[in-house]
N, C-alpha and C positions, 0 to 999 in steps of 0.2 A: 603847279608841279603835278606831274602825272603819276600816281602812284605806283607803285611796284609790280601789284598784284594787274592792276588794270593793262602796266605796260607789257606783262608776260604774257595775258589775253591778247592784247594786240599781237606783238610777235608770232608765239603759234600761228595766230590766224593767218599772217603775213606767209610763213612758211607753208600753207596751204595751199594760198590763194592762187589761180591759175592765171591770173591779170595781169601785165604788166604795172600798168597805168593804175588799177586800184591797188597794188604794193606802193608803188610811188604816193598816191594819196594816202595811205596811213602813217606810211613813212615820214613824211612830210610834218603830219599832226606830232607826232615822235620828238623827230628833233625841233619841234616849235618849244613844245613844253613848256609854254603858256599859260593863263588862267583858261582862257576860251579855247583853247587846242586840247586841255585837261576833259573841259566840260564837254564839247564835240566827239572824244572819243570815249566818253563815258555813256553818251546817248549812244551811241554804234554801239556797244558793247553790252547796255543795260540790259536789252533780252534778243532770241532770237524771230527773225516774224515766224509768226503761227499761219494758220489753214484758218481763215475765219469766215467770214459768209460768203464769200465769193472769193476764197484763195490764196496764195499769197499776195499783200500789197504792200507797198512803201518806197520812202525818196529813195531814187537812185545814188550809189556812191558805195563806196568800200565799207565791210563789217558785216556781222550777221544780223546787223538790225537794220538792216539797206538790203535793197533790190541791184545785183550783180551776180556777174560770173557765177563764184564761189557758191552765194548761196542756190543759184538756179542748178550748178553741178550735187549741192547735196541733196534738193529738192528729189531731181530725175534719177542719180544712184538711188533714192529711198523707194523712189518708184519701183524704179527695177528691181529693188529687192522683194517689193511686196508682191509685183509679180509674177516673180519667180515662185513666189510661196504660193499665191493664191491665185494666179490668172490661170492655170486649168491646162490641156494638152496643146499643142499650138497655139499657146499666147506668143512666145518668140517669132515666132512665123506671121501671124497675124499683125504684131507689133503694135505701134503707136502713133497714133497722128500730131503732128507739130502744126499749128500756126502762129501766126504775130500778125501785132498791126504796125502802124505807123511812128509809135513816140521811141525816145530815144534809147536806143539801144537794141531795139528788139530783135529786129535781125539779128546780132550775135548773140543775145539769148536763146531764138530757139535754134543757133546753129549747135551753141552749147551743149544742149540739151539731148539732140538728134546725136553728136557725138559720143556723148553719155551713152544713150542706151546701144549705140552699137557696139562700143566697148563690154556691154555689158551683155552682148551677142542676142539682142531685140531688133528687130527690122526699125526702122526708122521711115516713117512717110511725110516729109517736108513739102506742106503746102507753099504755093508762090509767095512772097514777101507783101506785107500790108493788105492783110484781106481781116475783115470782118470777122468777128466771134461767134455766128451762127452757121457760117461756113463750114467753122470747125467741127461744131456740133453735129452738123449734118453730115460730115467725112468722115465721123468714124462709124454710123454704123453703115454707111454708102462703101466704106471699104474694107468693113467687116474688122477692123478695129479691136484689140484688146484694152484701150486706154485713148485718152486725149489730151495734149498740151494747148493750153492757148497764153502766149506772152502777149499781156494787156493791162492795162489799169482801168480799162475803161472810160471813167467818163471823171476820173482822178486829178490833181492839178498838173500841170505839164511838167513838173520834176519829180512824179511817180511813175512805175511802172511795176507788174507784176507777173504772177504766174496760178492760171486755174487749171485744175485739174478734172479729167470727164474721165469715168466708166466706160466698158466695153456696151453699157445700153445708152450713150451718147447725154446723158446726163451730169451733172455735176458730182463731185464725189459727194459721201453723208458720213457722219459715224457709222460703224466704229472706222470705217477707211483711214478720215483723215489725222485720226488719233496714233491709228498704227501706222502710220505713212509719217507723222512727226516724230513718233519712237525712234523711228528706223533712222530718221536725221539725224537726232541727236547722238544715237549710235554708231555713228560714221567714223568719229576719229579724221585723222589727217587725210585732209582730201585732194592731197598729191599723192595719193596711194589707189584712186579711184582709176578703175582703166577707163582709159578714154580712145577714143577711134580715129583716126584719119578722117580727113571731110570729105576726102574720095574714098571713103569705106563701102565695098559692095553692098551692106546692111544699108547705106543710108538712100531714099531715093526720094527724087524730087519730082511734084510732078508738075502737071502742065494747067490747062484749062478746063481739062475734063471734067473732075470733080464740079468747079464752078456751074458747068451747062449741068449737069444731072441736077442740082439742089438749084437752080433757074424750073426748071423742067416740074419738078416736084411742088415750088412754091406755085409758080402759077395755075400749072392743074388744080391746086388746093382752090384757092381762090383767083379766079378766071374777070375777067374785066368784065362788065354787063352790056350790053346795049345802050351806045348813046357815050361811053366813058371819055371819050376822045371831047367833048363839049365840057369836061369838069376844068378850071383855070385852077392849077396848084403851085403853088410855089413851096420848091424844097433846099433844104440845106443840109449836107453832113457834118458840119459844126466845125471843118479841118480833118475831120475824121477818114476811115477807110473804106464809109457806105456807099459812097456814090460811085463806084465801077458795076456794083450787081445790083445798087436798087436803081441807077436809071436802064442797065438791060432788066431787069425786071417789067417796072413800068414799060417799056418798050412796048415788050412781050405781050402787053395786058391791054396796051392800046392808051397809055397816056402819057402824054408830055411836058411834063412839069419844067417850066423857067428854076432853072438852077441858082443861088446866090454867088457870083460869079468870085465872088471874094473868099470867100469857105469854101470854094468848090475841091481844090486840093489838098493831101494828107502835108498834114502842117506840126510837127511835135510840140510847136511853139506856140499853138492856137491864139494870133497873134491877134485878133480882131474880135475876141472873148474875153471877159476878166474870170471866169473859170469854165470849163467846156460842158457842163450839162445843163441840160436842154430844159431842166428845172428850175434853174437859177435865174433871178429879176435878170435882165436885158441879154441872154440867150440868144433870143430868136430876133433882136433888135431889126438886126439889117434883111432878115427876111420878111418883116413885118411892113418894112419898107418899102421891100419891093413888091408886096401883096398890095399896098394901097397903091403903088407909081401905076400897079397892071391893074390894076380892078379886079384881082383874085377870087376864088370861092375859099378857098381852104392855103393854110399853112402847115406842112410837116416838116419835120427834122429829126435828123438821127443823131444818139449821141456819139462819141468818139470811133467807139470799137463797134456799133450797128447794131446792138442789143437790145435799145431803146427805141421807142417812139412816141415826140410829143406834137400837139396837135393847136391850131388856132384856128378861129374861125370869124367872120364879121360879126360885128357886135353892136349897132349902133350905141347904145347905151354904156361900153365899158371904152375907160380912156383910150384915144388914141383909135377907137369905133373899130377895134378887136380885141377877142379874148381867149386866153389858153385855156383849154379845158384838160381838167384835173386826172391825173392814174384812176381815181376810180371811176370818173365821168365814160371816159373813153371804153374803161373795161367794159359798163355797162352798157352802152351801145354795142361794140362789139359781141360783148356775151349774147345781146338781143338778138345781133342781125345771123350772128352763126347758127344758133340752135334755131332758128325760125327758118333759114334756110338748107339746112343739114336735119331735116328729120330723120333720114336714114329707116333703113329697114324695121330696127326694132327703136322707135323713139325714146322709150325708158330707158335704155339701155346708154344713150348720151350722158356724158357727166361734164360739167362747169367746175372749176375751182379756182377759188382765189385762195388769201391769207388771213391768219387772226386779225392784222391789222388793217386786212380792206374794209372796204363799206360790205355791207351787209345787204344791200341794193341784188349783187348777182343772185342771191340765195332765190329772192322772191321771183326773181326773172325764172331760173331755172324750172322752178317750182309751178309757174303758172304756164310754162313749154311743154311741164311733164314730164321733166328729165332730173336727175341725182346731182348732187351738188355735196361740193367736200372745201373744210376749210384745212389748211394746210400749216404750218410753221412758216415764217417770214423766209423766201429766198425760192430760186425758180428748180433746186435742186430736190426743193420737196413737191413742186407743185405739178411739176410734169408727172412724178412718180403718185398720182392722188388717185387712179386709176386702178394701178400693179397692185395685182393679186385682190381685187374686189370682182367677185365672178361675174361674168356679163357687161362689165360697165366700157362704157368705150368713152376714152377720153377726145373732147370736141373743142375744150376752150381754157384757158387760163390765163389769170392777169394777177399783177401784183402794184399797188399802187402806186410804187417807184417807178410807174412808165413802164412796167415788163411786159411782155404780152405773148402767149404762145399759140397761134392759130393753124398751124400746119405741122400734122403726124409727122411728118419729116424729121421736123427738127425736134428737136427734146431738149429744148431750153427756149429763153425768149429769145425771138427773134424782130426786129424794127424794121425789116425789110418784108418779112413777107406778113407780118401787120400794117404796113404802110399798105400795102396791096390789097387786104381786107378793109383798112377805113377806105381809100379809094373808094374801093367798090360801093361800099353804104352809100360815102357820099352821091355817087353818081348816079346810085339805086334810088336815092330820094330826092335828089335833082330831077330825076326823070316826073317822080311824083311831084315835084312842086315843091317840095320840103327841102329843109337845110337842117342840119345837123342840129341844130338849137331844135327844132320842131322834131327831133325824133325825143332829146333828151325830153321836154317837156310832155311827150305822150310815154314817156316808161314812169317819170314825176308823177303823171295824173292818176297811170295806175296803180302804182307802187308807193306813193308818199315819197315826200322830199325827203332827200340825204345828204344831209351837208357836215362835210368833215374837213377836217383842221388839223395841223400838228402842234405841240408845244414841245420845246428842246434843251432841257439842259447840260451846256458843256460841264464833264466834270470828269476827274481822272480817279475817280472812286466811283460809280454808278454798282459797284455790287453792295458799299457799303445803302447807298439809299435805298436800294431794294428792298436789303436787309431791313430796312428801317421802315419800309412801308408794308413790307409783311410781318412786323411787330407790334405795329400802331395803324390796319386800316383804319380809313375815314368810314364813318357811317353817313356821313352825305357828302357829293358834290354839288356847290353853287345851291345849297339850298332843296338838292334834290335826296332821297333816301337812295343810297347803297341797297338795291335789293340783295344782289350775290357777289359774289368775289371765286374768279378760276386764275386757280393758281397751276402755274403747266411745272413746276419747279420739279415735283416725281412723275410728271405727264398726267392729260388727261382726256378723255374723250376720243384713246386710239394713236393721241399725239406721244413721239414722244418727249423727252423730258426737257425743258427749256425756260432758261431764265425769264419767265412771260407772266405778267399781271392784267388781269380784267376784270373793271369794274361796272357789274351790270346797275342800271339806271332807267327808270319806266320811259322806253323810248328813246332811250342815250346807251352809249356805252363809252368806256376808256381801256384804253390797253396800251402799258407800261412794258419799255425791255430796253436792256441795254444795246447800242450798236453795235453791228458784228462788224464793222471796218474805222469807227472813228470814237474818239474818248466822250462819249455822250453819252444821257439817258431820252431815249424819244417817245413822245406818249401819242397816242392814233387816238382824235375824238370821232365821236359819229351823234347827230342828231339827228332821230328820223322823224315824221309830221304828217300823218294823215292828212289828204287834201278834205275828204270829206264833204266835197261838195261847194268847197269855195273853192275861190280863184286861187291858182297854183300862188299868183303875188303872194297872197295873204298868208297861204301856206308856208310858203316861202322866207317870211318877216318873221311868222311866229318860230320858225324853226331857228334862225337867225336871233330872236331873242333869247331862245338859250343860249344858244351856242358861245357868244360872248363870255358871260358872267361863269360858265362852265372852262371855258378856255380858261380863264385869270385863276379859277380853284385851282386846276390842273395846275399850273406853273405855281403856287402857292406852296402843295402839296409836296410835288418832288421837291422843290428850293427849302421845305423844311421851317413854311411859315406856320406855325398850329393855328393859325385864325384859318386857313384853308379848311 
């Protein structure tokens, strides 16, 4: 039985909703009134989605705890409320950029949206349908932009979809935005009372390919193809995804021709030849991996859904299958190598690198021995592009996040997998020329740097503030045997950060860092082992680094799970 209170939440809502089709789905749940119809419209109703690391997310279907309509109309009213209050003298005018990609629905979500803010008398600028999320990034401030829409989940399972929100400096929003941007939702009331626009409303404009060719124009000048790139064998895949219209003109552009996975090659919402579409996940890249050995390849890329990622394999005689993925922070550090080495720029100091709390620690020493600043950042690419703003002198060059993010082009103010795919290229074909292969650059930043081998450990849990709480009541004085030298706690901020549910635990030559997800019910911990070579062989290095890392991994998962022998 549905109870009362529940069923008069639904109603209202019902009398909101601008759907046909998700009226008819609550309705439905309504007159079931079922045990399972009870419980289905109890999770829709339990909360509303929040703004969390990357925006709104969740399954699609009717309710404010679902991606729809409804909630995408009080998203963009809240927008438009805020501003009006705070976007400044011609924000109306300047307006807002809309894009989508491929999965289901998004086209009418950001038609939604665009209708919103004309109603709400904001220009509306509707990029083309199923384009990429750095697109977007790069279109607002390419068109001078007061804000950014992008309808996407990213790299989510194929019955999500969402909504992220960008600034007028083409970034992601931060507090306090997104807090006063969910005020404003909640404050909405009935949202058949929200004006909405005509789809031929003179405010709304759509445009063409133009945008696309300027942020082509701008990636490839960033990073330009080398001599010789036309000899590199790559094979690429968009995962189903929206990548592959601007990263094979891109590549084009740059002079390389990568064999496409003919089966992923089209936007697919049903990512039907993946058991979930990120480029992280065991058997991902299966069928490109396939087709890298049928051709005798150098390298594998792939983008993930929405083109914000990029992950990387390479041959490997030695790892199953004689190739290997190499890791978000593997790739950063190559990357951070080959940029600041080749981007000395007028004033060299004046270059800045940043990754996150929870990357490796590898960029830092990189940065350090190029003779360039280096900044660690809060988890998520909203902090990491901004690592720069307002530090005098410092010019931002490089930033990676170990989740595959990667930002190598001023253009863009967010990660981009397109015009990082453009920059590994490059390496790669940079050290093809020299003889090397991508394993032989890592192993020359290894010999200088010492081995860095990191790991995750993950526990699902739908309480992860109470273990916090519980781990900053009772730290550990050792892991795996080893002394807890320090503990930062970012919970009132620190070190400049600000404030964030983040634990680190320092360890001579280790570290751990605890935080809850900002998109899924988990607590995930980032290890890092680092290993002086010192003079032996990187192997050995290598083993010994790998002998902690184990028995350090099992404390970790010990720890958060609440075993005290950890």
């Amino acid at each position: 039985m549905i109870g009362g209170e529940l069923r008069a939440q639904a109603e209202r809502w019902i009398a909101g909703d601008p759907d046909e089709r998700d009226r008819a789905e609550l309705r439905a749940l309504l007159d079931d009134d079922g045990e399972a119809a009870a419980a289905e419209l109890a999770d829709r109703f339990a909360a509303r989605l929040e703004f969390g690391t990357a925006g709104l997310r969740g399954a699609i279907g009717a309710g404010p705890n679902r991606m729809n309509r409804a909630v995408v109309r009080a998203a963009t009213a809240a927008l438009a409320r805020w501003l009006a209050e705070h976007g400044g003298p011609g924000m109306a005018e300047a307006g807002v950029v809309i894009g989508c990609d491929a999965r289901h629905r998004s086209d009418e979500f950001a038609a939604e949206a665009a209708r919103v803010l004309a109603g709400a008398g904001i220009r509306a600028h509707l990029l083309p349908p199923r384009q990429p999320t750095p697109l977007l990034a790069f279109a607002i401030r390419h068109l001078r932009a007061a804000a950014g829409i992008m309808i996407t989940a990213s790299h989510n399972p194929p019955a999500d979809n969402g909504y992220k929100l960008y600034l007028g400096d083409g970034a992601q929003i931060i507090p306090p935005v997104d807090k006063q941007i969910g005020a404003a939702i909640a404050g909405l009331g009935d949202l058949s009372r929200v004006p909405v626009a005509a789809a031929d409303s003179p405010l709304i404009g759509r445009h063409g390919d133009e945008v696309a060719r300027a942020y082509l124009d701008a990636i490839v000048a960033a990073v330009p193809g080398p001599d010789g790139s036309a000899g590199l064998r790559v094979v690429y895949t968009p995962l189903h995804g929206v990548a592959a219209g601007l990263a094979l003109r891109a590549f084009d552009r740059a002079g390389y021709a990568p064999q496409v996975v003919a089966a992923q090659a089209e936007p697919d919402p049903a990512f039907p030849t993946v058991a979930f579409p990120n480029p992280e996940e065991p058997g991902a890249l299966d069928l490109a991996l396939d087709l890298a050995r049928e051709t005798g390849a150098d390298l594998v890329i792939a983008n993930d859904p929405d083109g914000d990622r990029l992950a990387i394999a390479v041959p490997d005689p030695a790892a199953p299958g004689g190739w290997r993925a190499l890791s978000g922070d593997q790739v950063g550090a190559l990357l951070g190598a080959y940029l600041l080495d080749r981007d000395p720029g007028p004033d060299p100091a004046a270059r800045l690198a940043a990754t996150t709390v929870v990357s490796s620690t590898l960029l830092s020493k990189i940065a350090a021995a190029a003779g360039a600043r280096y900044a660690e950042t809060l988890t998520g690419f909203k902090w990491i592009v901004r690592a720069a703003d307002g530090v005098p002198g410092a010019r931002f060059v490089f930033g990676y996040e170990e989740a595959l993010g990667y930002a190598v082009a001023p253009a863009v103010r967010d990660k981009d997998g397109i015009s990082a795919a453009l920059a590994l290229l490059s390496l790669a074909a940079t050290a093809r020329a020299a003889g090397q292969t991508l394993l032989d650059r890592w192993d020359a930043l290894e010999a200088a740097h010492g081995v860095h081998l990191t790991a995750q450990v993950t526990l699902p849990t739908r309480a992860p503030a109470e273990v916090m709480a519980r781990l900053r009541a009772g730290p550990p004085g050792s892991l795996a045997g080893a002394p807890v030298t320090a503990v930062t706690d970012l919970a009132a901020g620190s070190g400049g950060l600000p404030p964030s549910d983040v634990l680190t635990y320092h360890l001579a030559g280790a570290r751990v860092v605890i935080r809850p997800s900002g998109t899924e019910p988990k607590l995930k911990c980032y290890l890092e082992v680092a290993e002086l070579a010192g003079g032996r062989p990187l192997g050995v290095a290598r083993a010994a680094a790998g002998g902690r890392l184990g028995p350090l991994r099992a404390a970790v998962a010990a720890l958060v799970a609440g075993d005290q022998a950890a």
